[in-house]
C-alpha positions as CSV (number, residue, x, y, z in Angstrom):
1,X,27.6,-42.7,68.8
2,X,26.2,-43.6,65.5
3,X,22.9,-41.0,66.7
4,X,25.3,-38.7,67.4
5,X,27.2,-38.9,63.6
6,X,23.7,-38.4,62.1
7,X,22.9,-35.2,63.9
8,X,26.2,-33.8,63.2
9,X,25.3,-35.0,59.6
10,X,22.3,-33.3,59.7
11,X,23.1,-29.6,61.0
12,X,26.2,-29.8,58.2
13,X,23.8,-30.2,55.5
14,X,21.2,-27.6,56.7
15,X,23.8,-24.9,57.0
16,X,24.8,-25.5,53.5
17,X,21.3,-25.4,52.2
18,X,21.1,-21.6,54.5
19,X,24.4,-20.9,52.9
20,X,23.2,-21.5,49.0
21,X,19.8,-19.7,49.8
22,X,21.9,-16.8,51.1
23,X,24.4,-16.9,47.6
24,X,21.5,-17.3,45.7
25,X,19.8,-13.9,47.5
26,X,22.8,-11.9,47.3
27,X,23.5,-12.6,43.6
28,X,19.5,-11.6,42.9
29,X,20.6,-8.6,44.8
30,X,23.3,-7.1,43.2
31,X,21.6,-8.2,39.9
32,X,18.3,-5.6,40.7
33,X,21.2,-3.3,41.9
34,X,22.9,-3.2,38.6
35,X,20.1,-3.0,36.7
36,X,18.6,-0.6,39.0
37,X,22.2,1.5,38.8
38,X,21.7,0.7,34.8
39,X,18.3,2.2,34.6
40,X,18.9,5.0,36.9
41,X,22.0,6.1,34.5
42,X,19.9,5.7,31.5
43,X,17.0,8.0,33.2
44,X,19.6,10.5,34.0
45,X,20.4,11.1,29.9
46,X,20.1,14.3,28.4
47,X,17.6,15.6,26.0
48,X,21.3,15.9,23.1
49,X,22.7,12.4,24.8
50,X,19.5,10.6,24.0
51,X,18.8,12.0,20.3
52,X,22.3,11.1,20.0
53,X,22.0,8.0,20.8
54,X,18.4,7.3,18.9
55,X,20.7,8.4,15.9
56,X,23.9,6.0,16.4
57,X,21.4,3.0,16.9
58,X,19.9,4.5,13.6
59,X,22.9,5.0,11.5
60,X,24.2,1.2,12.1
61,X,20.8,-0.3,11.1
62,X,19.7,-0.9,14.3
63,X,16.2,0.2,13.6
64,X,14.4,-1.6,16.9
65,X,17.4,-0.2,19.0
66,X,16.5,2.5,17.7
67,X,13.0,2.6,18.7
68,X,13.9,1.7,22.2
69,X,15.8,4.5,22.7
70,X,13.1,6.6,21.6
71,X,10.7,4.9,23.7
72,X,13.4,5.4,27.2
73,X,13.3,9.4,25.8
74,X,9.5,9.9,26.2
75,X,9.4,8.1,29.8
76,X,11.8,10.3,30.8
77,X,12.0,13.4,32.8
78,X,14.6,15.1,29.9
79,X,11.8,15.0,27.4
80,X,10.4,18.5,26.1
81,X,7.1,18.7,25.3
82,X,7.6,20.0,22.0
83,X,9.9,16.9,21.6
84,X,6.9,14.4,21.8
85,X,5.4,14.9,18.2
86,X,8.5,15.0,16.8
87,X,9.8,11.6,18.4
88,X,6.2,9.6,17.5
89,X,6.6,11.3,14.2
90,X,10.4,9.5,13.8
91,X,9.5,6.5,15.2
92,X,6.5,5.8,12.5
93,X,8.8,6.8,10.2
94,X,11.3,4.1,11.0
95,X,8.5,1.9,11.5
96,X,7.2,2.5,8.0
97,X,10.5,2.6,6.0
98,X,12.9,0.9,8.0
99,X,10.9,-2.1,9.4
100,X,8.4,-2.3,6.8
101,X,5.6,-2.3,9.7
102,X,3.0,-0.2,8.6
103,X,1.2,-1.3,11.5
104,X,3.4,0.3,14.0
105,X,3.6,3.5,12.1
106,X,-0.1,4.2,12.0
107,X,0.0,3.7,15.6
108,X,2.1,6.3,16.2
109,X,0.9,9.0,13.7
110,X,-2.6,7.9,15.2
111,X,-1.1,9.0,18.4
112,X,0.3,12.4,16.9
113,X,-3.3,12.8,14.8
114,X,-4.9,12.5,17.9
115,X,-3.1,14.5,20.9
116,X,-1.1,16.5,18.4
117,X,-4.1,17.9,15.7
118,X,-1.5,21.2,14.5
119,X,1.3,19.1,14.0
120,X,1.0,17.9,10.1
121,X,4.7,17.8,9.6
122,X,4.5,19.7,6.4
123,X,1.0,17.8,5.4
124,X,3.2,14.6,5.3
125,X,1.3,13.0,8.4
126,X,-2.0,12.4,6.6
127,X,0.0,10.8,3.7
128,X,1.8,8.3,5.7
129,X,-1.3,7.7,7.2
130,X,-2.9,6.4,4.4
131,X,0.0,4.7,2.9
132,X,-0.1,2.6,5.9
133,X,-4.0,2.1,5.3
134,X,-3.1,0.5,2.3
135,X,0.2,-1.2,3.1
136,X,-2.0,-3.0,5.7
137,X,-4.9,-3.8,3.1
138,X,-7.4,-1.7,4.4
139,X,-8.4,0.2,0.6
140,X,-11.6,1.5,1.9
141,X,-10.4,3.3,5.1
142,X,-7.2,4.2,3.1
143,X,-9.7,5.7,-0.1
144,X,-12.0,7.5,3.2
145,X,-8.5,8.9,4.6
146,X,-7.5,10.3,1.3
147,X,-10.6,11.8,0.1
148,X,-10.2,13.9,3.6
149,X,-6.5,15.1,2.2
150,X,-7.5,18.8,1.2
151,X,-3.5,19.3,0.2
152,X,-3.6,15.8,-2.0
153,X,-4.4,17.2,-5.3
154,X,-4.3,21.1,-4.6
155,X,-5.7,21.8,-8.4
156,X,-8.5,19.0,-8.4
157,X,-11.0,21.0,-9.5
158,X,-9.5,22.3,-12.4
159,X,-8.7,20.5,-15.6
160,X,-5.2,20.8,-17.0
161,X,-5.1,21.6,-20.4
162,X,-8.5,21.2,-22.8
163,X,-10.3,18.9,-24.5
164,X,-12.8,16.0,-23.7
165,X,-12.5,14.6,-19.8
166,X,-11.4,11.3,-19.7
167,X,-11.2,9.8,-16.0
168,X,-11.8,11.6,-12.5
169,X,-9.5,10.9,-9.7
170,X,-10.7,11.8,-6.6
171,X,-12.1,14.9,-7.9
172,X,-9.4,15.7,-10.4
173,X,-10.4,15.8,-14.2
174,X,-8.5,14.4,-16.2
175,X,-8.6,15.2,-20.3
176,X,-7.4,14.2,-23.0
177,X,-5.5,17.6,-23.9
178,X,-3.4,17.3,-20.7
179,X,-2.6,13.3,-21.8
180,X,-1.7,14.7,-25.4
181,X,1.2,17.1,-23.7
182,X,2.8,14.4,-22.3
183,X,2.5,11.7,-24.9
184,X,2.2,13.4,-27.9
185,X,0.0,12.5,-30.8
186,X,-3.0,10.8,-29.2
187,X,-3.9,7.3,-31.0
188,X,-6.9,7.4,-32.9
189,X,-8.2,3.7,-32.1
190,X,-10.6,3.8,-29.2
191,X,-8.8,0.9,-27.7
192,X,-5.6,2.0,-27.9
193,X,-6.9,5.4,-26.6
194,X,-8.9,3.6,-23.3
195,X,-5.4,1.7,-22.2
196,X,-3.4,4.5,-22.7
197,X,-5.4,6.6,-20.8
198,X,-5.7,3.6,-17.7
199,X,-1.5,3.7,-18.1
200,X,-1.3,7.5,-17.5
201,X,-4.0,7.4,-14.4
202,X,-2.2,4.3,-13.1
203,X,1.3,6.7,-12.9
204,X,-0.2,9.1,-10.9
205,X,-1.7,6.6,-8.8
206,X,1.8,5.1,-8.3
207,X,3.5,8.6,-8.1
208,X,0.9,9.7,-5.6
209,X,1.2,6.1,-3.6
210,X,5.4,6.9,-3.6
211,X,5.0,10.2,-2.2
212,X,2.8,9.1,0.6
213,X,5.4,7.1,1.6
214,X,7.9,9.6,1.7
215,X,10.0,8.5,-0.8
216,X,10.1,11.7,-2.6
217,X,12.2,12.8,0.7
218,X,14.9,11.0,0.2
219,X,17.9,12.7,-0.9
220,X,18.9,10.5,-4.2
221,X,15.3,10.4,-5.1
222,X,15.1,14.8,-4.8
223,X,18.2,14.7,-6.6
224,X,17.0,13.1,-9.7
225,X,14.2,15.3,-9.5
226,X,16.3,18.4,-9.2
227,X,18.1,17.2,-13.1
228,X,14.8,16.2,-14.4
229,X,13.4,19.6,-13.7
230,X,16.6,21.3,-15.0
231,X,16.4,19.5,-18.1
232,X,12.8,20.7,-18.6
233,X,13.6,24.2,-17.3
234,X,16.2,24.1,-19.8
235,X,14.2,22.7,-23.0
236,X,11.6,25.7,-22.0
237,X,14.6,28.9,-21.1
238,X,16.3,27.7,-24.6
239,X,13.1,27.8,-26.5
240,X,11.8,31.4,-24.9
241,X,16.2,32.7,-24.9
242,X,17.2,31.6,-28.6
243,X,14.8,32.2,-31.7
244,X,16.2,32.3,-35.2
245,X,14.9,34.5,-37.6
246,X,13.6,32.3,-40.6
247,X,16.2,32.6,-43.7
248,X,15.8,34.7,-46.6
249,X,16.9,35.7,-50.2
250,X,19.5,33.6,-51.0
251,X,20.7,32.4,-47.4
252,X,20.7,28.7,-47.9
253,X,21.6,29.0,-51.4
254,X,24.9,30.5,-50.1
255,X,25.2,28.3,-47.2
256,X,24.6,25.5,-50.2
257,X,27.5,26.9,-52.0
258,X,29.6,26.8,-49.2
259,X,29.6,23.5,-48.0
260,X,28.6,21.7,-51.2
261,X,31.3,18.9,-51.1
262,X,29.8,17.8,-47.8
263,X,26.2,17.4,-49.9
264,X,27.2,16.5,-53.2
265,X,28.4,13.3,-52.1
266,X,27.6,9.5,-52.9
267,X,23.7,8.9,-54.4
268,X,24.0,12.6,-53.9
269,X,26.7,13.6,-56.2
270,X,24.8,15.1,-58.9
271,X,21.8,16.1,-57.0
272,X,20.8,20.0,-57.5
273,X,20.2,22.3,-54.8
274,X,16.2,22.2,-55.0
275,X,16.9,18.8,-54.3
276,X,19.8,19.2,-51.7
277,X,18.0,22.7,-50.4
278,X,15.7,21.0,-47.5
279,X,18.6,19.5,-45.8
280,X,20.9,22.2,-46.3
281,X,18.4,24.9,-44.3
282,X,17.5,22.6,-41.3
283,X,22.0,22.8,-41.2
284,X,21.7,26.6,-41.3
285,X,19.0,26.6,-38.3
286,X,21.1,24.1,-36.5
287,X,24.2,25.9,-37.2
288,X,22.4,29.4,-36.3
289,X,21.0,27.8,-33.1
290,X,24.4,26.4,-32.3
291,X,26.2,30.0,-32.2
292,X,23.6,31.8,-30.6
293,X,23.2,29.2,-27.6
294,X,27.1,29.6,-27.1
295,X,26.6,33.4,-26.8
296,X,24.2,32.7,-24.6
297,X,26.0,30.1,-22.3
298,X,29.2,33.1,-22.6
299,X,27.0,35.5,-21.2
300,X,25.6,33.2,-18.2
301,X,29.1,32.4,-17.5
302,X,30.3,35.8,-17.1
303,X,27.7,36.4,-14.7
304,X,27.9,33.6,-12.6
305,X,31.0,33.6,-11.5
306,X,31.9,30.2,-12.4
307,X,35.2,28.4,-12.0
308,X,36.1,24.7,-13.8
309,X,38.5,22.5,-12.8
310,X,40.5,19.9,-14.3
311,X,39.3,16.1,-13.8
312,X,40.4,15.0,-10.8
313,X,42.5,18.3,-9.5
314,X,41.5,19.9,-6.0
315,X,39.0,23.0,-6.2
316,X,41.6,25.1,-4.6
317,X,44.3,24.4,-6.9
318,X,44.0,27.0,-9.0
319,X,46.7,26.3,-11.3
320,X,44.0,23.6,-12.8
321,X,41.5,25.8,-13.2
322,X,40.4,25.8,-17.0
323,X,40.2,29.7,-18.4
């Protein structure tokens, strides 16, 4: 009897072990269906559903998502072959802004460099190149990369403005005539001269380094760009558009006259006009230059077709349009 109890014992406990090992199986199975369903339904994206989806990941930060979903696009059958370059090309640039992996970037413009030779992406792909050469601290293949950049410095062999050559940079003269129109009066001690001269090379070191990485790209960056350049453009149109004739005969001596009880005022109040006469004509000029840049603004206006609007009021209400 008791034998009999133990075998009965037995065969229980081995068809329980038969009937976890099955479970076990069948949940292993529908877990490699899922996923096999999961993948197959990924793999079935299209070429829009997959950009679109690269570029959610993208727009909520999630960079290495991101990537991912780039990397699912190339194994698939939906990618175009004109699509490849362009993905690497994104992905380094994730890599290299995003991620601040410099390392994963060059891989992929390597990739792009290499099967790709006529894709420079507007002659950006060399300059990420070696900005990753040097974010990884590699200076001497990043010096040998640049040096191969025939767009880098487009004018190198020419010297802006004149005067005595003061540094060379990679090829590009630098004098001490084009230092003296940015800075102005040049100092005349040699030492001041030497470190003022290292500062201006070291900008266009750091300005070269900055476009490398792309950074004049970015829209806030082009946009301060765009009003630095208008500001200059407009220093230089107002110079060429309003010129003064110089004053003569008695012109300041009348303009003197005129306005005397704004001069003859305080340690000024019996001063005579010889004395007074200096600071009265650079008035006139101002005053001159005044009026004729308001003709001039008129006359742009009226050409432009330009409409203002109150602070805060809708462009289509035109009831706050300023006249």
């Amino acid at each position: 009897m008791v034998l009999c109890m133990n075998s009965i014992s037995s065969r229980r406990r081995s068809i329980l072990r038969f009937s976890i090992c099955n479970f076990q199986f069948a949940k292993f199975l529908l877990f490699a269906l899922l996923f096999t369903a999961c993948d197959s339904a990924r793999s079935s994206f299209t070429r829009e559903q997959y950009r679109a989806a690269a570029t959610a990941l993208f727009e909520r930060q999630l960079y290495r998502e991101a990537i991912d979903m780039y990397q699912d696009y190339l194994k698939s059958s939906a990618i175009e072959q004109d699509d490849v370059p362009n993905v690497l090309y994104q992905m380094g640039v994730i890599y290299q802004e995003n991620l601040s992996d410099p390392k994963g970037a060059l891989a992929k413009y390597a990739v792009i460099k290499a099967l790709y030779p006529d894709k420079t992406f507007e002659n950006q792909l060399g300059k990420r190149m070696v900005a990753c050469l040097e974010g990884m601290g590699r200076s001497v293949d990043a010096t040998q990369a640049r040096s191969r950049l025939t767009d880098f410095n487009p004018d190198t062999t020419k010297a802006a403005g004149s005067g005595t050559v003061v540094a060379d940079l990679d090829g590009r003269k630098i004098t001490l005539g084009e230092i003296a129109g940015m800075v102005g009066k040049l100092p005349e001690a040699p030492l001041e001269l030497n470190q003022l001269v290292r500062e201006y090379v070291a900008q266009i070191l750091i300005a070269d380094a900055a476009r490398r990485k792309g950074i004049a790209d970015k829209p806030e960056i082009k946009q301060r760009i765009g009003q630095a350049e208008n500001q200059i453009l407009t220093q230089a149109g107002l110079m060429e558009e309003i010129k003064i004739q110089p004053p003569s005969g008695n012109d300041i001596k009348y303009y003197f006259e005129a306005n005397k009880a704004r001069y003859l005022q305080g340690a000024d109040s019996n001063a005579t006009f010889e004395k007074l006469a200096p600071r009265a004509q650079a008035d006139w000029v101002r005053e001159k230059q005044g009026a004729e840049y308001q003709k001039y603004v008129e006359r742009l206006l009226q050409t432009a077709k330009v409409r203002f609007f109150s602070p805060g009021a809708s462009a289509g209400t035109g009831a706050d349009a300023a006249k």
